[in-house]
N, C-alpha and C positions, 0 to 999 in steps of 0.2 A: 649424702646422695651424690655430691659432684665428686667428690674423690673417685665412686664408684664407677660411676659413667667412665670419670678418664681412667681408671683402670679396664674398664671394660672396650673402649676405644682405642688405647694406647697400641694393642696388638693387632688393630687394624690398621693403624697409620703405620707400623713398624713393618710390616708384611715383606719379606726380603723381592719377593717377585715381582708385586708391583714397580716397587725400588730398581729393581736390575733391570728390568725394561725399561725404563724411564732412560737409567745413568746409559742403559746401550744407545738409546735412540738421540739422547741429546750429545754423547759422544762422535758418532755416526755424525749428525748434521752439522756441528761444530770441525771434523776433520774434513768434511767434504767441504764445507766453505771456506776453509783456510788454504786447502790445497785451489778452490778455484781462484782465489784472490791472487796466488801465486803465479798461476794461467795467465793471470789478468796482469798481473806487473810485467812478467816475460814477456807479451807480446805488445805492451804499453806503444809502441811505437806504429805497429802495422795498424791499432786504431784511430791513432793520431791521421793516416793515412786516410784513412776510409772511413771517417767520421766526423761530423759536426760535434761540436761538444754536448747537443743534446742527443741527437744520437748513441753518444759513447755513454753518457747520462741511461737511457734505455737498454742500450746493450748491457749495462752492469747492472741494472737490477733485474734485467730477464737472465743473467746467467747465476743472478747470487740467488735468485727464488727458486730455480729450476734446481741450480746443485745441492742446496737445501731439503729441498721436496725430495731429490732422490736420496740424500743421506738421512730421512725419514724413512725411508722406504724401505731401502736395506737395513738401518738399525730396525726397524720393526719384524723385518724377516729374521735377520740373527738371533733378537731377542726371544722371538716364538721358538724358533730350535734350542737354543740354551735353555728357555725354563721348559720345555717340555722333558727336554735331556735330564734338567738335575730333579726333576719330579720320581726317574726313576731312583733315586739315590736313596738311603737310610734317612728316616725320618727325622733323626737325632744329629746328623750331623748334614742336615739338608740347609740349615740357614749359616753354615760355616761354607757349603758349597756355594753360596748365593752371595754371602761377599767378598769370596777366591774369585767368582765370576766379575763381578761389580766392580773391582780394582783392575784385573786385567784388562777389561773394556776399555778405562780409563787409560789405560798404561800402554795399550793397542793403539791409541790414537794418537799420543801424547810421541811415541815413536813412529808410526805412520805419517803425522804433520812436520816432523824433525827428517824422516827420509826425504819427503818431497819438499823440504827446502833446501838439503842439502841438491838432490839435483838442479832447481832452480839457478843453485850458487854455479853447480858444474857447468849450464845451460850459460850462465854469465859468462863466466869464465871463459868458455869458449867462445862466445859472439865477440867479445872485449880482445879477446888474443891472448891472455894470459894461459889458455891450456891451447896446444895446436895439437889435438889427437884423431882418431878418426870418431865417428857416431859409436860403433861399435865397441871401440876403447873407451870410450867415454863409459857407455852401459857397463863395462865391464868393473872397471872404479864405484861407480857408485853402487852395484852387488858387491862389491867388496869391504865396503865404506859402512853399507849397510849392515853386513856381515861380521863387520869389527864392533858395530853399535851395538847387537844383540849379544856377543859376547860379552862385552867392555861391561852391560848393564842388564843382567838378567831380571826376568821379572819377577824373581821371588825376592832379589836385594829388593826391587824397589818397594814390594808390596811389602817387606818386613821391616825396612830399617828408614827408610824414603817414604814412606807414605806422607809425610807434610809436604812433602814437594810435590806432592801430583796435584791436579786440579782438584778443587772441592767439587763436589756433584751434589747438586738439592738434593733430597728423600722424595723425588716425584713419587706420585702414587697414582696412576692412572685409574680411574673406575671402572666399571664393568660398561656404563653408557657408552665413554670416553675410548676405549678399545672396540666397541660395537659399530660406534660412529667411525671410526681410521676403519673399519672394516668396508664399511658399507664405500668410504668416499676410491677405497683403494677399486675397488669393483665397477662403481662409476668411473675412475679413471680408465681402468681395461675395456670396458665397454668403446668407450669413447677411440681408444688407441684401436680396437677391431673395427670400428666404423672407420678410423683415417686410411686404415691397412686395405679398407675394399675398395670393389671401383667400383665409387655410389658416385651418381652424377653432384657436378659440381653446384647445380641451382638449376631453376629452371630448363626442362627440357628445351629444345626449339623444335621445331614445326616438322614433319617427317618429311618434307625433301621433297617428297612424289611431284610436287607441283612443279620441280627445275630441274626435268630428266638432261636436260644436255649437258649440267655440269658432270665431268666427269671425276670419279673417286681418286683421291691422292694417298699413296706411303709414302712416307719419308723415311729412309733406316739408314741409322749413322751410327758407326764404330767410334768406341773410344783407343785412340793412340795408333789408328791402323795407318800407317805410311804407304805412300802408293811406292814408296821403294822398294817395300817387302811385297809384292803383289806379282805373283805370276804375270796377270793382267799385265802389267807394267813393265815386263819385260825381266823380271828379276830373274834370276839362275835356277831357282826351289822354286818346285809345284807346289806354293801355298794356297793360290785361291784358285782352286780349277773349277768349283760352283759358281764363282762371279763370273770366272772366265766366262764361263757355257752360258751364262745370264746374260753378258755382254753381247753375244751371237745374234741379238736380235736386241740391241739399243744402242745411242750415242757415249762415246765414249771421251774426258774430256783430261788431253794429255797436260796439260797445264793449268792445273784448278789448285787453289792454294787456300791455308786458313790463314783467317786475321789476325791470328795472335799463334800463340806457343802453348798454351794450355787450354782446358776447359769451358772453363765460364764466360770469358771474354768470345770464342770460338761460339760457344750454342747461343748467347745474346743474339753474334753479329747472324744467325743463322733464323736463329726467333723474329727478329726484326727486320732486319735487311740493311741494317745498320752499323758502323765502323765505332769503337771503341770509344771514339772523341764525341760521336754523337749520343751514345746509350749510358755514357759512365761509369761501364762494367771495366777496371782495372785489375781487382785482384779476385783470388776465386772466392771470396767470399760476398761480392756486391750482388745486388739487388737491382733490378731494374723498379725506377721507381716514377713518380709524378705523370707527367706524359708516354714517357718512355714506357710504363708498364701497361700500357693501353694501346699501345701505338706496335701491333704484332701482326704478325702473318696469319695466326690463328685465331685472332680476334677475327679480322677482315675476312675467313672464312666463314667461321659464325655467323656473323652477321649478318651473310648473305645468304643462310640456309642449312652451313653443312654440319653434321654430326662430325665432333672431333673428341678424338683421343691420343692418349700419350700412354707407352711403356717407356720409363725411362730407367735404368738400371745403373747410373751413378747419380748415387743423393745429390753430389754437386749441378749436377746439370738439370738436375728433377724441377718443371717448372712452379710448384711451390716454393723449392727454395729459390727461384733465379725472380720471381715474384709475377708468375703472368698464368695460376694456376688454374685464374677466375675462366682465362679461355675454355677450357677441356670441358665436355660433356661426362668425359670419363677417365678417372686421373688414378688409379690404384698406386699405393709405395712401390718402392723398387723391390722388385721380385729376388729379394733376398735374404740367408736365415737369420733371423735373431733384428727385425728390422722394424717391430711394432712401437721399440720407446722411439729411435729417431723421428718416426714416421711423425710420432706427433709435435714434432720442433721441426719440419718442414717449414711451416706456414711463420714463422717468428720473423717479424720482420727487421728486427736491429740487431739480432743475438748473433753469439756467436758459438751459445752453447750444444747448437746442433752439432759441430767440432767434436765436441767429450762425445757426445750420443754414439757419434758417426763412429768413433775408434771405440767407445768400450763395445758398440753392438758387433764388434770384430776377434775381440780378448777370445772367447769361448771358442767359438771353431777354431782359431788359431792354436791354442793350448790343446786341443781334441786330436785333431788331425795338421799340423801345419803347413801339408800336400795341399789339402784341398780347399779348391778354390770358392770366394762366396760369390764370384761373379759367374757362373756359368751360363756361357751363353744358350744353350740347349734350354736354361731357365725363362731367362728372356723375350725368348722366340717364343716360348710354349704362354707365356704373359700377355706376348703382343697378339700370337692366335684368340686366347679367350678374349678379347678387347675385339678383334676383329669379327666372331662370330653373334658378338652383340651391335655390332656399329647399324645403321641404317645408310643407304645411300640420298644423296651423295655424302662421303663420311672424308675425311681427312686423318690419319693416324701415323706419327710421327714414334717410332723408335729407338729410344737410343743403347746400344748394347755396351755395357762396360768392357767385355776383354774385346781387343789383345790388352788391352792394358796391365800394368806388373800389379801384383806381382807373377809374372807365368809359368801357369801351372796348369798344365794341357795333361789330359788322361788318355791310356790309351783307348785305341792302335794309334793316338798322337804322339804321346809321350815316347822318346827315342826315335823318331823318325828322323832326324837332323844331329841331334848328339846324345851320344851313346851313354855318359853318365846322369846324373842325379844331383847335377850343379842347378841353381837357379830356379829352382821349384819354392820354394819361401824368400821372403822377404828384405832380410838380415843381409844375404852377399850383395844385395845392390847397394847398403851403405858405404859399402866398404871402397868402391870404384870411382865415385865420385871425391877426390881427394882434391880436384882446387875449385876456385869458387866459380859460380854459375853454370853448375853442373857437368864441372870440369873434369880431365883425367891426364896424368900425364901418359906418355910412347910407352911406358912399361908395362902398363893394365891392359894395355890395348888386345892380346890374347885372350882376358878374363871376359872383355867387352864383347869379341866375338861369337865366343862361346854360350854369353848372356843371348845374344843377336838370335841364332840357332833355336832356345829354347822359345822366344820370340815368336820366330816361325811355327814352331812344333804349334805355337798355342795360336797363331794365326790361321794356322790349318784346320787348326780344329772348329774355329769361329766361323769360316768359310764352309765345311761341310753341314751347321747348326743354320748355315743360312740357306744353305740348299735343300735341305730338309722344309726351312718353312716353305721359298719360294715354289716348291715343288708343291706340295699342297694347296698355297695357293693359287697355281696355277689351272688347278682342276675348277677354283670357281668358276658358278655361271657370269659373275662379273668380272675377272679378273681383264676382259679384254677393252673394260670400258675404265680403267686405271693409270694414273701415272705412277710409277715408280722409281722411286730416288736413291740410289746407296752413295753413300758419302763417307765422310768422317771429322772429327771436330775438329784432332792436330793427326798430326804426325811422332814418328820416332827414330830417335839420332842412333847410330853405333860407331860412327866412325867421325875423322877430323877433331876429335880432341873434347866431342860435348857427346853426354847419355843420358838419353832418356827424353824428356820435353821439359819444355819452362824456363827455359835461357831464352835469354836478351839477346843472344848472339843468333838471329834468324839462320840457321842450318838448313837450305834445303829441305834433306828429311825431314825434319820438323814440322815445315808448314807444306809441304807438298801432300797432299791429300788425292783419294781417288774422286772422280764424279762419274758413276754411271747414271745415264736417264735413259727410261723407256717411255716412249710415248703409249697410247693406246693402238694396240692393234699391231704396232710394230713388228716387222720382219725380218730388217734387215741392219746391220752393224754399219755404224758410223765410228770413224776420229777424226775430232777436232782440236787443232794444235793451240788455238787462242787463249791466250791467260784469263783467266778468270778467277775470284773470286766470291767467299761465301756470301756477301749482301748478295748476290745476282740471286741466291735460289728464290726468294723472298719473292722479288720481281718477276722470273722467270713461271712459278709456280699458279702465280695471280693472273700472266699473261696467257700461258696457257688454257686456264679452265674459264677465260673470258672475262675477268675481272679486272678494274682499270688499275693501273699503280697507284697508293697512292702518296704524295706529296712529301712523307717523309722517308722513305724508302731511298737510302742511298746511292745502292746498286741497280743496275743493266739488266735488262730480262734478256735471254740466252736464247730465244724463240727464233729469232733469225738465222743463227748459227746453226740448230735445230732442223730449219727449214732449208736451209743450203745456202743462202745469203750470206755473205763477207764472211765466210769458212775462212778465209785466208787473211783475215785485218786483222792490225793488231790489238792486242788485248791489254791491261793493266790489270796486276791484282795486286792490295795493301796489307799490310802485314802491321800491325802495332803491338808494340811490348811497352806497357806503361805500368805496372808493376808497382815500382817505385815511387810513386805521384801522389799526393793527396786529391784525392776528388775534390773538384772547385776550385782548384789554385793551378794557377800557370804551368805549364808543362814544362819543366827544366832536364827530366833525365827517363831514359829509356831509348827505345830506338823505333824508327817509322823507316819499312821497307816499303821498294817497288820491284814488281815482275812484270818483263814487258816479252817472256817466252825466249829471249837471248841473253837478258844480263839482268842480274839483281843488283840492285842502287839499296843502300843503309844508311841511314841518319843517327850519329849519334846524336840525341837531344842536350846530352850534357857538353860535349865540346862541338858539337855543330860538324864535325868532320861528319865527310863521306866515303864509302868504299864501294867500289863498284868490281864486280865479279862478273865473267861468263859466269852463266846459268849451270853450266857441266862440271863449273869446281866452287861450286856453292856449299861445298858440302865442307869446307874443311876451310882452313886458313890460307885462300891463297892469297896472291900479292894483289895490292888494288890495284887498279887498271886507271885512274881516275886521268893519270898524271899523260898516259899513252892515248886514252880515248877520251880526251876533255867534253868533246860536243855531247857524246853520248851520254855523260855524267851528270854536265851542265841539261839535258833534254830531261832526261828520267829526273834530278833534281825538283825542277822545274813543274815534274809531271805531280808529283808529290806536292809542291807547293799550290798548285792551283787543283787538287781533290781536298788540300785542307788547308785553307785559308788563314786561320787559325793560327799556323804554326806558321806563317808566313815571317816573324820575326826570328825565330830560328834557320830556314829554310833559306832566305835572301841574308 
């Protein structure tokens, strides 16, 4: 009787199907964790940076569970296509299909885990100095590298003559429950990724408002990477922004407004807060506003006093789930872009750093589809921050942030060719190739290719610029638009010329942090300029000062209301600039650079050797000679200026 039984059972545990889904799925999860391990060695240093060792503790087992889960996810998808596939097969030679399959899988990963370390090694090699090639040559080696591997080891050798050297794979056998249940949990996860993807209020509503008609409704709408160099507005050469321009017709315009850093994250903080980079602890673009800091916002303090707020934010980097202050919003939808439901749900992770992998594979697909087209379309954006606006209640506060101009730019027409005539710079790939020394350097020879990158820049500035005038335009028809502040700004800037491209040099460029500031007050009729430097802490202050609300206490920056009002039009201004990059969060600041603008000269700190360089403001843009040695006082003044805005660095600074 038990012979029979296990003759009768034996062909259920042998079942090749169950088997082949098994060996796919723990294949699958087994490559995806080796490759993230691999992630995780390469950038060993940048978490040293930006991590406590429990933190870093947290960050590795929220990226090792997340990459796990997804290499379930697709083994289980593969698996379902493969046994569906070889179901159609001959019956008779259907369980010879099913382990041709079940070794390849194996043999799939076993070279898949072997490519992605040999790039690791190239990835070494190149930080170390042992390879000095460009990104592009590098790619190119390791498709070659890889391409010698699947010659050198085909996978009928190994499935024929090699099968003891692959990995063993158990005889999983999944049941029918066990496949039913991954069903159901995979459905509950999409559910869950559609509810992150809507803009479902964050918690509790607050109170509808009607009771504090005086305060007046606020936008805030900031560009990522739009240089007030490139800006009609600004006096540039090319009609890039002639909708801000015409928007400007009737608000203060602010000719020396500047970001706190060189990138992003540190940029929307100091913006969020009101706060300078030494105070938020936002260094690199992957920090968190955290403890005090994450409670201590501009949109909190609106809240709190009544107003319905919302965010369209359209770079995950700046999205504020990931920057950690998402609790604010009443209404927080993903960034309005395709393929962006799995990110969405590694927004909210507070140590990880596997939103990174999310953030680039939810990019692979439209890139391999169309590589023209762009996923940041500001036309998208705008049409995002409309549907947010048509549900706000006043008084409402809605802060936008639009990803382009930023690269890679890819403007469509009537954009596209408006400024140059070829089909250079619409993907990704030529701008590695330009940056050939370090900190986003280039040598005199590129300098044509950089040009020519500048131009398509515009094309896709222009474009960003008429996607704005479209909204403003419609919003101008509201019955409230006259009881509104409105803010256009932007987070950094972007270099073309003096030897740095693009943004995120230490080397404060002008271009770089020079940013536009338009403000309209309510009701406003008539154009102001204002020459006085200023800085991003100020909107914080300025935004709170004007709808009647007191600063409060930790707010770094100046409220702008005076200048507004026509008071000390002519005083001078300070704005800060920090590049800290480099620094481990909580330890002494050794390297990076801390600027000042005082509207005539820019002052630079190196942190690591304490030197200063002091520039006119007119050749900020490029390497010219320091001045320090010709205008001591001025050096020694702005020095000075810098040492008592931060205290802190006082032993570097003196």
């Amino acid at each position: 009787m038990t012979e029979q039984r296990a003759e009768q059972s034996s062909p259920r545990r042998q079942r090749p199907a169950p088997r082949l889904w098994g060996s796919i799925v723990l294949t699958c999860v087994v490559a995806f964790t080796f490759v993230e391990v691999l992630r995780v060695l390469r950038t060993a240093d940048s978490l040293l940076l930006r991590r406590t060792w429990w933190g870093i503790a947290n960050d590795l087992s929220d990226r090792i569970v997340v990459m796990a889960a997804a290499g379930a996810v697709v083994g289980t998808g593969l698996a379902i296509i493969v046994t569906l596939t070889l179901q159609f097969m001959p019956a008779e030679r259907r369980r010879q299909h099913f382990e041709t399959a079940d070794r390849a899988a194996v043999n799939a990963a076993i070279f898949g885990c072997a490519a992605f370390l040999m790039k690791a090694l190239l990835d070494w090699a190149m930080v170390v100095g042992l390879l000095r090639i460009s990104i592009i040559a590098e790619m190119r080696l390791w498709l070659v590298l890889c391409a010698l591997g699947l010659l050198a080891a085909p996978l009928r050798f190994l499935r024929e003559r090699g099968a003891k050297y692959l990995i063993p794979v158990p005889p999983l056998a999944p049941t029918r429950r066990v496949v039913i249940a991954s069903g159901a949990a995979a459905a509950v996860v999409a559910a869950i990724g559609q509810q992150t993807g809507a803009a479902a209020p964050r918690s509790a509503r607050r109170s509808s408002g009607r009771g504090r008609p005086s305060y007046p409704n606020v936008m805030l709408i900031t560009f990522d990477a739009l240089s007030a160099e490139d800006m009609s507005l600004y006096g540039y050469r090319l009609p890039t922004t002639p909708s801000i321009d015409a928007f400007a017709e009737r608000a203060s315009v602010f000719s020396n407004f500047y970001a706190c850093s060189t990138f992003t994250t540190p940029s929307i903080a100091a913006i969020e807060t009101g706060r300078y980079l030494t105070s938020t602890g936002i260094y690199h673009i992957q920090d968190r506003l955290e403890g005090d800091a994450a409670s201590e916002t501009l949109v909190g303090t609106l809240r709190a006093a009544g107003y319905m707020t919302a965010a369209s934010v359209c770079n995950p980097w700046a999205h504020p789930e990931r920057l950690g202050c998402g609790r604010d919003y009443n209404l927080l939808p993903a960034p309005a872009m395709p393929l962006f439901a799995v990110p969405a749900l590694l927004l909210g992770l507070r140590h990880s750093d596997v939103f990174d992998e999310a953030w680039t594979a939810s990019r692979v697909i439209p890139r391999l589809m169309n590589p023209t087209s762009s996923l940041f379309r500001p036309r998208d954006s705008f049409a995002q921050g409309q549907s947010l606006l048509d549900r706000l209640e006043p008084p409402y506060f809605l802060r936008m942030h639009i990803f382009a101009p930023h690269s890679p730019y890819q403007p469509t027409p009537p954009f596209l060719h408006r400024f140059l005539a070829t089909d250079e710079f619409r993907t990704t790939p030529p701008y590695w190739d330009i940056t050939n020394l370090p900190d986003l350097g280039y040598t005199p020879d590129r300098q044509p290719s950089v040009d020519r990158a500048r131009l398509r820049y515009d094309e896709w500035v222009a474009e960003t610029d008429a996607a704005f005038g479209e909204f403003i335009t419609r919003f101008e028809r509201r019955a409230d638009s006259d009881n509104c502040i409105v803010v256009v700004s932007a987070d950094h800037g972007e270099s073309f010329e003096g030897g740095v491209f693009s943004h995120g040099s230490s080397r404060q460029r002008r271009p770089i942090i020079h940013v536009p500031l338009v403000l309209r007050l309510p009701s406003q009729s008539t154009a102001r300029r204002i020459e006085t430097a200023a800085d991003q802490t100020a909107l914080a202050a300025t935004i709170l000062d004007l709808v009647g609300l007191p600063r409060p206490p930790w707010i770094d920056g100046r409220s702008l209301r005076p200048l507004l009002e026509g008071a000390g039009r002519d005083a001078t201004g300070f704005a800060f600039t920090q590049y800290l990059a480099a620094n481990a969060i909580g330890r002494p600041l050794d390297c990076g650079t801390v600027g000042v603008v005082d509207g005539h000269y820019q002052y630079v700190i190196d942190l690591a050797t304490r030197a200063g360089t002091l520039r006119r403001l007119t050749e900020a843009h490029f390497d010219s000679p320091d001045l320090s040695a010709a205008d001591p006082e001025i050096a020694a003044s702005l020095r000075q200026t810098i040492g008592e805005r931060f205290p802190h660095l006082s032993r570097i600074v003196h």
